[in-house]
TITIDO-528258 format. One record per residue (C-alpha): residue number from 1; x, y, z; residue in three letters. Coordinates in steps of 0.2 Angstrom, whole numbers, plus 5000, padded with zeros to 4 digits. Layout:
# residues N
NUM	X	Y	Z	ala
...
END
This chain:
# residues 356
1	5000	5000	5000	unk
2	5006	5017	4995	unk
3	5010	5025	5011	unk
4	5001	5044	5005	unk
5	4987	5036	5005	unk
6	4987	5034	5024	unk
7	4976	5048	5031	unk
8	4991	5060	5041	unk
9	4977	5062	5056	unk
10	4981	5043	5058	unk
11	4998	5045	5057	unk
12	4998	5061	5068	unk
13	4989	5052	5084	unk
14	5004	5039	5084	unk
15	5015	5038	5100	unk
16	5026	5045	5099	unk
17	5027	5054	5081	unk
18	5014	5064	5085	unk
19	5028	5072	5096	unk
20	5037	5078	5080	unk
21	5035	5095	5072	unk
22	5027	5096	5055	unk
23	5044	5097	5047	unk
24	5051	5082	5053	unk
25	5033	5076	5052	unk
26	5033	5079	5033	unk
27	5051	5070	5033	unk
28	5047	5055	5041	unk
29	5028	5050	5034	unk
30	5039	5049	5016	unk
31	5050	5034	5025	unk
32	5038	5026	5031	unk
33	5030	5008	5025	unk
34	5013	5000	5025	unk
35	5009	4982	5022	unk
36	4993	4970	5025	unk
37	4992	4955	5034	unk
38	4980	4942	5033	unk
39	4970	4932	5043	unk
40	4980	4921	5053	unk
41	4999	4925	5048	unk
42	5012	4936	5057	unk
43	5016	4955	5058	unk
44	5030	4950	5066	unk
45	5038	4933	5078	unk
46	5045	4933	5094	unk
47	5065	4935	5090	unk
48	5062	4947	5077	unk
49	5077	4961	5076	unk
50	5067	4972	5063	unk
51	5073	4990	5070	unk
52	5055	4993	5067	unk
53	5040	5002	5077	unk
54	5027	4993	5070	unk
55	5008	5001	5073	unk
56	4990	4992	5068	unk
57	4980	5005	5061	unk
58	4966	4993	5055	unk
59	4962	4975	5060	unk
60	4965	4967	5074	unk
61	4981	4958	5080	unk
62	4985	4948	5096	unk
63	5000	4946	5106	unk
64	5008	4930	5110	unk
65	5021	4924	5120	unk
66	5034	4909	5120	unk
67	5021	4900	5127	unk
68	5008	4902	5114	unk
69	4996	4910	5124	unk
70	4988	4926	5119	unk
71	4993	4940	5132	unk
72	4984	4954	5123	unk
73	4972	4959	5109	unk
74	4976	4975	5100	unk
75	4962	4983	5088	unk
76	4965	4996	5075	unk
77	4959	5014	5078	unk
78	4960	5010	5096	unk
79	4969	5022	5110	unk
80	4982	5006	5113	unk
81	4985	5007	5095	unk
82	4993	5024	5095	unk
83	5006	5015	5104	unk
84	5018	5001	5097	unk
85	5015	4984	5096	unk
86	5030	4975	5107	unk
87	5044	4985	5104	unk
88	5057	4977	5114	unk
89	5070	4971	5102	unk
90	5074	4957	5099	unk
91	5055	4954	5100	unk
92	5048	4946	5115	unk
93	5033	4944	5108	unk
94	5024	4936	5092	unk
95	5009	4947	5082	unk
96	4995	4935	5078	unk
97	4982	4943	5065	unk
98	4967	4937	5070	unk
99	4956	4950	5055	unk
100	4965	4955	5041	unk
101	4976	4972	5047	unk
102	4986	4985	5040	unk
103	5004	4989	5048	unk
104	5013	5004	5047	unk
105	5031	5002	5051	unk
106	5043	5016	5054	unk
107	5061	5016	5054	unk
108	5065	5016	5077	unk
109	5081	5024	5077	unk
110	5076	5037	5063	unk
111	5061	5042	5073	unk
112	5072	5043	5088	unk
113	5085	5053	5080	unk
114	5072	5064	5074	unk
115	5065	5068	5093	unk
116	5080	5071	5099	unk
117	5085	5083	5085	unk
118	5067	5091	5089	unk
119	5071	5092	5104	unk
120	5087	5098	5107	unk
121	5096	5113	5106	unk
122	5079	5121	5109	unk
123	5082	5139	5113	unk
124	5071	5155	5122	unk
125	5065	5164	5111	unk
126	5069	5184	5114	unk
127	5062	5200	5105	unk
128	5076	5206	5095	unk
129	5070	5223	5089	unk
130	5080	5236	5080	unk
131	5082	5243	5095	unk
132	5091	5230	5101	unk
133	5102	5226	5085	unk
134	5115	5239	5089	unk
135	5120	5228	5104	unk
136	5124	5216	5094	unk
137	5139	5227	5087	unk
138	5144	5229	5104	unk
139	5159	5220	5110	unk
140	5159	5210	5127	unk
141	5178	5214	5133	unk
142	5178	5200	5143	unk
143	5188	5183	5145	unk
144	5182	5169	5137	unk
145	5193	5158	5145	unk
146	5188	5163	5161	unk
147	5169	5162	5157	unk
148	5172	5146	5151	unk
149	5182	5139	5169	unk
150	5169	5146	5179	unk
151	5154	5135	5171	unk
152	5151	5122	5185	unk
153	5153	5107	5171	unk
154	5170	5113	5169	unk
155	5175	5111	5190	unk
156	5171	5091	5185	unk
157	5182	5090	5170	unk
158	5201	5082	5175	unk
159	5212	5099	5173	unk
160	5221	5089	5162	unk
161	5207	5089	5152	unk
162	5205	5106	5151	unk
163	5224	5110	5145	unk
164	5219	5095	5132	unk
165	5206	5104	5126	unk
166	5211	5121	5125	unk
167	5230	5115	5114	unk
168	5218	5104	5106	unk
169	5206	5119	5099	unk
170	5209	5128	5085	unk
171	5205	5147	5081	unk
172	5194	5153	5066	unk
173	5189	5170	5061	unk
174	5173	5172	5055	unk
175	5163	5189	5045	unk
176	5148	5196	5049	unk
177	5136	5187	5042	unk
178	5143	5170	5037	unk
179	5135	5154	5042	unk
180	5146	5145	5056	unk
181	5134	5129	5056	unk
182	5119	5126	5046	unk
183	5102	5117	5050	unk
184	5100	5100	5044	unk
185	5119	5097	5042	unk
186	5128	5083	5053	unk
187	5138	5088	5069	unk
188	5157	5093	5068	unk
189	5162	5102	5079	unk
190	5158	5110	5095	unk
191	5160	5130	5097	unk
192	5166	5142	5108	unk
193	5165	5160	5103	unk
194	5181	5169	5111	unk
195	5177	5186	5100	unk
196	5158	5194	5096	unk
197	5143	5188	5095	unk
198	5133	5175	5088	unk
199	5114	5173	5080	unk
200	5106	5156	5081	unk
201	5091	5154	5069	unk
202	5077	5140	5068	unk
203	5072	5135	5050	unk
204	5049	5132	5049	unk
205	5043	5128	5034	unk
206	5033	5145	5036	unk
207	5050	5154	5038	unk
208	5063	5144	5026	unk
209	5075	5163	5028	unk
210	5076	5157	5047	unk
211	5066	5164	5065	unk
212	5079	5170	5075	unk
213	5079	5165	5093	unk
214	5093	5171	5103	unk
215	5111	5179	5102	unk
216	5125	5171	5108	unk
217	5140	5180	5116	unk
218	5158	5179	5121	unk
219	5161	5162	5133	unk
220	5145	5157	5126	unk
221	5145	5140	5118	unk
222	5137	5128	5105	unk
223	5135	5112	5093	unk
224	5139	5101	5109	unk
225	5120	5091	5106	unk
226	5121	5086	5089	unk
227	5137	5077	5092	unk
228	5129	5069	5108	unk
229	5114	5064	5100	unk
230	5121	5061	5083	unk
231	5107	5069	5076	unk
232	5107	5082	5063	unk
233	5111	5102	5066	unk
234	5093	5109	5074	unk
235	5096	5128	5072	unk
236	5108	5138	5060	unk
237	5123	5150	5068	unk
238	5127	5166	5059	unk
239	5140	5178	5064	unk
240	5131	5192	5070	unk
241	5149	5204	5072	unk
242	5165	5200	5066	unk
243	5172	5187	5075	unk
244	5183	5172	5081	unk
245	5177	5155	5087	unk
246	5186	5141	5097	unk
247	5183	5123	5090	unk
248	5186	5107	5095	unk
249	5183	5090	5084	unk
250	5169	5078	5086	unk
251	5181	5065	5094	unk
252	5189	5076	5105	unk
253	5173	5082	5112	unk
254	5169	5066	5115	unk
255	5187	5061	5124	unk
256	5188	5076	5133	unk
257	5172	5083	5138	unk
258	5157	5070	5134	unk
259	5165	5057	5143	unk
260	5168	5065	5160	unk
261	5152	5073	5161	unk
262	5144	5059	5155	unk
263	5139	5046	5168	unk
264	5130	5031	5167	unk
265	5122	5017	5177	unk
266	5116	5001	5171	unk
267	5097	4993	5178	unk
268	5103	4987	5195	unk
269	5115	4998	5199	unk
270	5100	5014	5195	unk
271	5088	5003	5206	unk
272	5100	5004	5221	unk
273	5102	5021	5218	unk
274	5083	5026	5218	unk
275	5083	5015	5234	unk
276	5095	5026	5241	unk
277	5087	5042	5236	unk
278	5091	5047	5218	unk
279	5075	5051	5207	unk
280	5072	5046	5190	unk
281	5069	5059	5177	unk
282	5059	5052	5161	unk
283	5062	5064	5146	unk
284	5049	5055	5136	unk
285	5034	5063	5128	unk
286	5020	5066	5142	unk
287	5008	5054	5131	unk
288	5023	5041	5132	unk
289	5025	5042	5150	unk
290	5006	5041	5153	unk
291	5005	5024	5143	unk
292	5019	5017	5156	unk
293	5031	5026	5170	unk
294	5041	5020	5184	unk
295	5030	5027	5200	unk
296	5038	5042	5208	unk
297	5047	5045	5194	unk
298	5045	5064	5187	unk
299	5041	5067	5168	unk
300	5050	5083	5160	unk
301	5049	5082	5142	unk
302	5070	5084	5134	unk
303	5061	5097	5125	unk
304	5054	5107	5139	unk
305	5072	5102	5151	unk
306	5078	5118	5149	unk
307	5064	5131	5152	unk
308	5059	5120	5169	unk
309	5079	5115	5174	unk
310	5078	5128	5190	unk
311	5064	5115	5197	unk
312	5075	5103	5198	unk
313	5085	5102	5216	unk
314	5105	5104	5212	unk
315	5108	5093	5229	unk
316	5095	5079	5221	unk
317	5103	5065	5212	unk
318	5095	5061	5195	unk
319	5094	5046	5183	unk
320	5089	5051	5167	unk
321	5080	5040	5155	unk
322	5070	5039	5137	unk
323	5065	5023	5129	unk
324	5084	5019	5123	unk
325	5094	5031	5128	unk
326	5095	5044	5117	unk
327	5087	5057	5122	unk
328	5091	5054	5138	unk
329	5112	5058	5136	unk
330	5107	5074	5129	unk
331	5096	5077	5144	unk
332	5110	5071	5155	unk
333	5125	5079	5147	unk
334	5112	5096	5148	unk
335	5113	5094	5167	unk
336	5130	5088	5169	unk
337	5134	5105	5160	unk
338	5123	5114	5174	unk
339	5132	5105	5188	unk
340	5120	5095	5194	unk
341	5122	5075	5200	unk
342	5114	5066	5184	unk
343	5118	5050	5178	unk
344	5112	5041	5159	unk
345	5102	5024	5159	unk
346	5110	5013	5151	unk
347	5102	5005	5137	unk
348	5085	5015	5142	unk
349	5068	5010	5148	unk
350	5065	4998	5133	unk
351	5072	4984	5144	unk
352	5059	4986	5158	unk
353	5043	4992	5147	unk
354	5030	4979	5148	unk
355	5029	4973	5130	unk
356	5008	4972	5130	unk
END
């Protein structure tokens, strides 16, 4: 079946796409596939490693397990099937048809790269007015180095790191008005700007020259999320002075930075820790953590993280987690960088989500 002649509201009540923007919405309803199943075969068998979030969106279809027996009947146009059917991989469970059904199947880790890249990077919009544009041409006299030191992520760094990363960074000048990093490009680099000042722009299909959201100044920093995430670039950088920025490679990022910020637990050792005290942060969609959540665990959205980061206690320990562990590094890296106590799920919650 052709997959444009799937109605989009269809597509658009699916958990969780239906947390995508319409851009990336647009994007990902030209990867998808549909296929039907008749009576009696299988969507899918238990041992399955498709990569695939497999949704019934007419029909009906029933889960089984190793035993044979049937744990759960899903039906098309059904609020259980916005969700997808058994998504543990390898598959825990078969998908039995019992009437004939039609599946759309979309690519996991593209639609998890695409979240993060939605949400990520995700900054607060400011009124620039003209009366505000002559700032820009203002220089900031201050120290980037020292700006940069005093950030709490960097007291967590080894100093060794630090002298590392600062031989390792090299210099480029930039014009006002070139393009530094552009949306939709893959991460390189991350920046520092050590002279002017900086314009971050979000591309809409409404506004394809770019809605500028914030400026950027000396000690300021950036690109550090698409190489977490290796997602795409989410907003485009332009030079708003003449200037000179401070970059560092992907893989001495990585080295340097990512990894001593970065902390992980794997199940048990999370479960002792929540024992003791810790609190678990799900970054998922709010309509994913309805449909199943850890109790006492607290739902903030990755895109929502920054605007409600100062409701979070920096003396509280935090695991972070998302479905497999994506979204949650770039939610733990943003508060590594913030100084607080947060440590990544390993391998996600996709290892503890009931499969029915």
């Amino acid at each position: 079946m052709d997959p444009a002649s799937i109605d989009k509201q269809i597509l658009r009540a699916l958990v969780p796409i239906n947390g995508l923007n319409p851009e990336r919405f647009s994007e990902l309803t030209e990867k998808i596939t549909v296929d039907t199943v008749t009576q009696g075969r299988y969507a899918f068998k238990r041992g399955d490693e498709d990569k695939k979030s497999v949704y019934i969106i007419a029909g009906e279809v029933e889960l089984i397990n190793e035993d044979g027996r049937a744990l759960k009947q899903v039906k098309g146009g059904t609020p259980n099937a916005t969700h997808p059917l058994a998504p543990l991989q390898p598959r825990q469970l078969s998908a039995r048809v019992l009437k004939d059904a039609t599946f759309v199947r979309v690519d996991s880790d593209l639609l998890d790269l695409m979240l993060t890249w939605d949400q990520t990077g995700s900054y607060d919009v400011v009124e620039l007015s003209k009366k505000q544009d002559p700032d820009i041409a203002n220089e900031d006299s201050g120290d980037w180095m020292t700006k940069i030191l005093q950030a709490k992520a960097f007291h967590r760094i080894p100093p060794a790191n630090i002298q590392t990363m600062f031989m390792a960074m090299q210099s480029v000048g930039f014009n006002k008005g070139d393009t530094v990093i552009k949306q939709g490009e893959a991460g390189d680099y991350f920046y520092i700007i050590s002279k002017g000042k900086c314009q971050v722009f979000r591309e809409t299909p409404n506004k394809p020259e770019g809605v500028r959201l914030a400026i950027l100044s000396e000690g300021d920093s950036f690109g550090e999320e698409a190489l977490i995430s290796s997602a795409k670039r989410n907003a485009t950088i332009r030079m708003a002075t003449d200037g000179t920025l401070m970059r560092l490679s992907k893989d001495d990022f990585e080295t340097l930075l990512k990894e001593p910020l970065m902390k992980t637990v794997n199940l048990d050792e999370a479960k002792k820790m929540i024992a003791k005290g810790a609190k678990l942060l799900d970054v998922r969609l709010p309509n994913e953590f309805e449909k199943w959540n850890i109790k006492g665990s607290i739902n903030i959205p990755l895109y929502f993280l920054r605007n409600k980061i100062d409701t979070l206690k920096e003396s509280q320990r935090y695991i972070v987690a998302c479905d497999t562990g994506r979204r949650s590094s770039s939610a733990g890296y943003i508060l590594s960088e913030r100084g607080f106590d947060a440590y990544v799920l390993k391998g996600g919650l996709q290892q503890i989500i009931p499969q029915t």
